[in-house]
N, C-alpha and C positions, 0 to 999 in steps of 0.2 A: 187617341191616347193622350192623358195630360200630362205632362211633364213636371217634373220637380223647379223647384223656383231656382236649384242652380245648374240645371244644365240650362245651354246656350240659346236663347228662341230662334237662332239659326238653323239650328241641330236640325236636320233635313230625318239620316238614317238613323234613329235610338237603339241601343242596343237594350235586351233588356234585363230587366234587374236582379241582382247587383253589376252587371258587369256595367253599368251605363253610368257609375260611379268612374271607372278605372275610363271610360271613353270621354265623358265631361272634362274628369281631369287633364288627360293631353290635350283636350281640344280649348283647355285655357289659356293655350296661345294658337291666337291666329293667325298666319304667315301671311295671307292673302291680304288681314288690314294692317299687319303690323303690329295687331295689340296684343296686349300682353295682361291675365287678369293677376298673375302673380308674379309682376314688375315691381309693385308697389307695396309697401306696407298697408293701407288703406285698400286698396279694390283686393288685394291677397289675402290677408285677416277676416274681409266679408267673406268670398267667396270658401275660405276653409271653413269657417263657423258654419257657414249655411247650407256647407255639405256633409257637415259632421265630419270632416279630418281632421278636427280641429275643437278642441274641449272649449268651451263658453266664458271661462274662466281664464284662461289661456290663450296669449295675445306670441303671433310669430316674430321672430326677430329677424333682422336683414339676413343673417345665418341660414334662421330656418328655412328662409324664404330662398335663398341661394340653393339650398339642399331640395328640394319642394321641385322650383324648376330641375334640377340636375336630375331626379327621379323621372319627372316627365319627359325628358328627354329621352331615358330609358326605355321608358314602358314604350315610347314612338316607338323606336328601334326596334324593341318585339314584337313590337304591332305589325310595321313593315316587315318585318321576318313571313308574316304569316299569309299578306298578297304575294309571296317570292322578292321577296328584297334580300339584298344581301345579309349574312347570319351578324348578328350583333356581335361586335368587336368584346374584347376586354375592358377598353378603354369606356365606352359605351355602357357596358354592364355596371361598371366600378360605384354609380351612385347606388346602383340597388345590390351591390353587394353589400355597402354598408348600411344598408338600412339592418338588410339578413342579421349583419355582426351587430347592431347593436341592441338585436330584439333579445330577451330570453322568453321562450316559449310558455303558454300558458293554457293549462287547460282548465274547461268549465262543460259542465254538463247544462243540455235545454232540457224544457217541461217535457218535450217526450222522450229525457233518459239518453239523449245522444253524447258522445264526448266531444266536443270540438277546441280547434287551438283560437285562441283570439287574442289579441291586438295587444288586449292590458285595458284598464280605464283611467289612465292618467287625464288622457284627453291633451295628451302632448301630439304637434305633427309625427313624432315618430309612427307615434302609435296608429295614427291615421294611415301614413303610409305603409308600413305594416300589412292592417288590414284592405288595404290594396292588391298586396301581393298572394296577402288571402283569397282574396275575390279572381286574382288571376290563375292559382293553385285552381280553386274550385272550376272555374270553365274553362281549365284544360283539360281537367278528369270528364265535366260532363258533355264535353263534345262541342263546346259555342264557342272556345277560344277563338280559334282558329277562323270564324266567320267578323271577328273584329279586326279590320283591317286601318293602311292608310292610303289614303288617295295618291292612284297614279300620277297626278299632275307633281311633279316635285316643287313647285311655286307655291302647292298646297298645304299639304300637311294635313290634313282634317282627319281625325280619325271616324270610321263609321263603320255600322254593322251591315255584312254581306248578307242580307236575306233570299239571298238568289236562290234557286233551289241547284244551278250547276255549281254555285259557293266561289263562281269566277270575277264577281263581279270588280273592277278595278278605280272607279272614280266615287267622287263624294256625291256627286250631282253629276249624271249626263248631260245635261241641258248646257253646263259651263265648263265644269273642267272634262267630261268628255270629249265633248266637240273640240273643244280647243285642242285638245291633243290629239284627237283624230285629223283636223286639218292641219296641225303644226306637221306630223307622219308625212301625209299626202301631200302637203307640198316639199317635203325634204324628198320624197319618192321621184315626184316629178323632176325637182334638181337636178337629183342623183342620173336622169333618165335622159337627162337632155345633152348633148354633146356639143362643144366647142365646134362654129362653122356652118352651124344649119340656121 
């Protein structure tokens, strides 16, 4: 499968399209390196234009770029809802509620006669983010929500898609953040097992 020029060449599990829009975008910070693609006016501005959350014309400001991560923060938190994380706070919620308030709803018909609601075409990040939430609407109606998860290792963060067919799947990668939490487990087991005196 090729990938789009802005999702991540790390990107191991792709969810697929459009939901691998909403999975690129949280996975524009890395916890594991520390980077961050929407820290910066420069690497933020490329990676919005290049995903289309972002009109061509249209340059983000420190602002938008504050709001931008505060949404992806968000969409983590519903992500991690959906391996069994805990339910997303308020506080949590609060950037993608203002996205909600500041959208007015628009509708437009495609070539084959359907009504759909869309984003707007300002080409402002609102409207990017927006159509995000769009793209989350859509595959929780069609059943794939729910398989875009975030990796159990909490050092991680990665968001990725569960293509397991039990839909249980918990790491981004077994090979590293599996294992590693499988023996971080097994040696707290042992710990726990061992008694003061022997």
């Amino acid at each position: 499968m090729t990938l789009p020029a802005w999702v991540r060449p790390d990107e191991l599990k792709p969810a697929p399209e459009p939901l691998l829009l909403v999975q690129a975008f949280v996975n524009t910070r890395n916890l594991d390196t520390g980077t961050d693609l929407l820290a910066g006016a420069g690497t933020g501005n490329e990676w919005l234009h290049l995903s289309g959350l972002l009109g061509p014309e249209v340059t983000a400001g420190t602002g938008d770029l504050s709001a931008a991560r505060e949404a992806r923060e968000s969409l983590r938190a519903l992500i991690a809802y959906n391996g069994h994380g805990p339910a997303p706070t308020a506080d949590e919620m609060h950037p993608l509620q203002a996205v909600t308030r500041s959208w007015s709803p628009r509708l437009a018909i495609d070539p084959a006669g359907r009504v759909e609601l869309t984003p707007g075409s300002g080409g402002r990040l609102e409207d990017g983010l927006v159509r995000l939430l769009l793209i989350v609407r859509d595959a929780q109606q069609d059943g794939s929500w729910d398989r875009l998860k975030v990796c159990g290792n909490r050092d991680c963060g990665w968001a990725f898609y569960d293509r397991s067919h039990s839909r249980r799947g918990e790491w981004c990668d077994m090979a590293s953040c599996g294992n590693l939490i499988k023996n971080r487990n097994l040696r707290a087991r042992r710990g726990s097992q061992r008694q003061p005196g022997r």
